[in-house]
Every structure is written in structure tokens, then in C-alpha cells.
C-alpha positions in Angstrom: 29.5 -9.9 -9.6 28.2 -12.6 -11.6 28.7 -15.3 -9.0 26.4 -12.6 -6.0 23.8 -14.2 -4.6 20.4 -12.9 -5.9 19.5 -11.6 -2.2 23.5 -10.4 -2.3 22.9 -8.5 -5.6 19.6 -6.7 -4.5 21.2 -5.2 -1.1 24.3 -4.3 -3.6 22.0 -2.3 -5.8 20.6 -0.9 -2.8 23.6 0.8 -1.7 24.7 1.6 -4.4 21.6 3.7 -5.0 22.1 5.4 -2.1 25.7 6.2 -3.0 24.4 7.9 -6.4 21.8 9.7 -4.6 24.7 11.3 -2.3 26.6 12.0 -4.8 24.6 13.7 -7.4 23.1 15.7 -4.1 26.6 17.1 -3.4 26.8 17.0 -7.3 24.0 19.3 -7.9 24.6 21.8 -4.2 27.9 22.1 -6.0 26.6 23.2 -9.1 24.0 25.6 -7.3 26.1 27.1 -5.2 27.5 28.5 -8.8 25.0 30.9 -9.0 24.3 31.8 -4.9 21.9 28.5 -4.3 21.6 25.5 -2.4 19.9 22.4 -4.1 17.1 22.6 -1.5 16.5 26.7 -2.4 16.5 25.5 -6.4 14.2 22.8 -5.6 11.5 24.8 -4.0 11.6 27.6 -6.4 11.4 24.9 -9.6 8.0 23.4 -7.5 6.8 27.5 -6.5 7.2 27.6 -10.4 5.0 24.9 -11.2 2.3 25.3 -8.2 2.3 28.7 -8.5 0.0 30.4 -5.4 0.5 27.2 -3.2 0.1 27.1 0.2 3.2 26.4 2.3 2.0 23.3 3.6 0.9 22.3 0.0 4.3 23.2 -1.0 6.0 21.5 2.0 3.9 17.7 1.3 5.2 18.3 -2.7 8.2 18.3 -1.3 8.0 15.8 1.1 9.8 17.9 4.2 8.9 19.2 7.2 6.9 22.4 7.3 9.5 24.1 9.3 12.1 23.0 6.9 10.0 25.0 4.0 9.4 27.9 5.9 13.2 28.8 6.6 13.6 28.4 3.0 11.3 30.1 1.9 11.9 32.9 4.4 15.6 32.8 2.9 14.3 33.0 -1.0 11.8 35.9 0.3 15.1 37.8 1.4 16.2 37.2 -2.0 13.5 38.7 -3.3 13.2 35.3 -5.5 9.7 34.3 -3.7 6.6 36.4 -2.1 4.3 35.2 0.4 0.8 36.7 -0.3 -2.3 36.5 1.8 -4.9 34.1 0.9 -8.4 36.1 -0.1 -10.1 33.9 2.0 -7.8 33.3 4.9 -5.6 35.8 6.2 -3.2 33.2 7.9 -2.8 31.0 5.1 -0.1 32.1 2.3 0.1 31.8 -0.9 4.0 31.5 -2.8 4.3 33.6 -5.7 7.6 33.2 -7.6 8.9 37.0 -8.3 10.5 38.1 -11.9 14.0 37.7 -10.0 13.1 34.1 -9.5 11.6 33.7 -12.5 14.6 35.3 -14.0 16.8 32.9 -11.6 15.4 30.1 -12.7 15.6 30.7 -16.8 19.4 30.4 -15.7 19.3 27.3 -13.9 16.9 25.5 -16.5 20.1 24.9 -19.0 22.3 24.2 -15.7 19.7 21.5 -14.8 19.9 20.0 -18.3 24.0 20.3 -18.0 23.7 18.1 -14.9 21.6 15.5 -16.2 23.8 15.2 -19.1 26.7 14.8 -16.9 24.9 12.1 -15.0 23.0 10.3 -17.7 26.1 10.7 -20.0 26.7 6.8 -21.1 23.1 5.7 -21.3 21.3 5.7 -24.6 17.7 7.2 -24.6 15.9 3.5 -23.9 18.6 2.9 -21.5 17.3 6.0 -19.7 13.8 5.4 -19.9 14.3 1.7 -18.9 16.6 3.4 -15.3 13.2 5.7 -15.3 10.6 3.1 -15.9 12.5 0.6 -12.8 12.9 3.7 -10.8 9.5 4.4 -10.9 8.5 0.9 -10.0 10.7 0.8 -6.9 9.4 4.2 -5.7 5.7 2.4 -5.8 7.2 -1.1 -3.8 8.7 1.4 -1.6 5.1 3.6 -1.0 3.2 0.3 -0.7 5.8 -1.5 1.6 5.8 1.7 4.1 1.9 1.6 4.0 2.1 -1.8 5.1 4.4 -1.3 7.5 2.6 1.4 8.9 -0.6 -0.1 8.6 0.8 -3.1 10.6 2.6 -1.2 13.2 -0.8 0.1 13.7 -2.5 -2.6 14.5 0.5 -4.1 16.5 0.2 -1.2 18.4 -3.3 -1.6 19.0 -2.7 -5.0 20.2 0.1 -4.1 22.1 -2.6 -1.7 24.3 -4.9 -4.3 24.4 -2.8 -7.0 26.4 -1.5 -3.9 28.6 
């Protein structure tokens, strides 16, 4: 690869980022389904856990998925008995996610499973290998948050032109 262009090299990295994302997502839905899970179930009861009495919409934009999406889970996690939805004091209509002592109890199990799969994943890099992957991961998530403001922010204003020679 040393020969790659530079332009060749980025796109390279690019899908191969995509292939590791695939993978370690079948990687880790294989590993939930261990104990009766689906990735998507384990990730919404680790983020119940940490924004405890969320709103589903809250919930949903931590997430970053659709609000319907959320709600089937969570309806699936309430038959469970892993989550509860309460009523907001103020709002009847809003609710409120509540992780239950099952999920709680769930979740002590998967916390060593989590750490299993990272090991697994992580195995061959040293610790500043790992924060260097986390520190360039990190920067490309903000390039890729700034470059799909601009994008939108431009489309915008296409789009306003667009209307305006209509």
C-alpha cells in the first residue's frame, strides 16, 4: 500500500471503517444474542442507565434513531420487564424510562461481556495505540458533523435559490 495515492489511501481507510463497523455490529448482536439481546436492545438499556427518567424522544436523539425505532424497542424491553415507562408529573403524555432491577440486574451481566468484546477487538493495540485510534476517531466524527452542516446549510440555500428562479 505504500505506493496508494494519498486520495487512494483516504477512500481505502474509508471502507475499511465501514467494514470494521459491520463487523463488530454482527460481532457484538452475536455476543448479545448470548444472553436473549440484540445490540440495539443493549444499547438503549446502557443509555436508560445513564439518563435515567429520559424522555423517549430525549432518549431516541442520544441515540441518534428514529423515534419509532425507540419506541418498538423499548416496547420490547418493557415486555421484558427490563424498562418502565412512567408518566411525567407534569405531562401526562410525555414518558419517562426507568431502567427496572431486572435490567439493572441484566446489565451488571453484560458490563464484563462489553469489556470481553472490546478486548477482543482492541486486542493488538497498546494503550497509546488505543487512545491515538480514539483521539483520530473523535476528530473524524467532528469533520463529519461539520461537513453534513455544511452540506445541509448549503443545500439550504440551493434550495432557496432553486425557488427563487422557479
Amino acid at each position: 500500500m505504500s505506493c496508494m495515492k494519498h486520495a487512494d489511501l483516504r477512500r481505502e481507510i474509508l471502507f475499511e471503517l465501514s467494514d470494521v463497523a459491520r463487523a463488530m455490529r454482527t460481532h457484538i448482536d452475536q455476543r448479545a444474542r448470548q444472553h436473549g439481546m440484540t445490540r440495539a436492545q443493549w444499547a438503549v438499556l446502557a443509555r436508560v442507565q445513564r439518563q435515567e427518567g429520559a424522555t423517549q424522544t430525549e432518549l431516541a436523539e442520544a441515540l441518534e434513531i428514529q423515534p419509532i425505532s425507540l419506541v418498538r424497542l423499548v416496547d420490547r424491553l418493557c415486555a421484558q420487564g427490563l424498562v418502565e415507562r412512567r408518566a411525567h408529573a407534569k405531562d401526562r403524555r410525555v414518558n419517562l424510562l426507568h431502567l427496572t432491577d431486572r435490567g439493572r440486574d441484566l446489565l451488571a451481566e453484560l458490563t464484563p461481556l462489553g469489556r470481553d468484546i472490546a478486548r477482543e477487538i482492541l486486542d493488538e493495540l497498546s494503550e497509546s495505540q488505543t487512545l491515538d485510534l480514539l483521539h483520530k476517531l473523535l476528530l473524524m466524527k467532528r469533520n463529519i458533523k461539520s461537513a453534513s452542516a455544511k452540506h445541509v446549510a448549503n443545500g439550504a440555500e440551493q434550495g432557496g435559490r432553486d425557488a427563487e428562479a422557479r
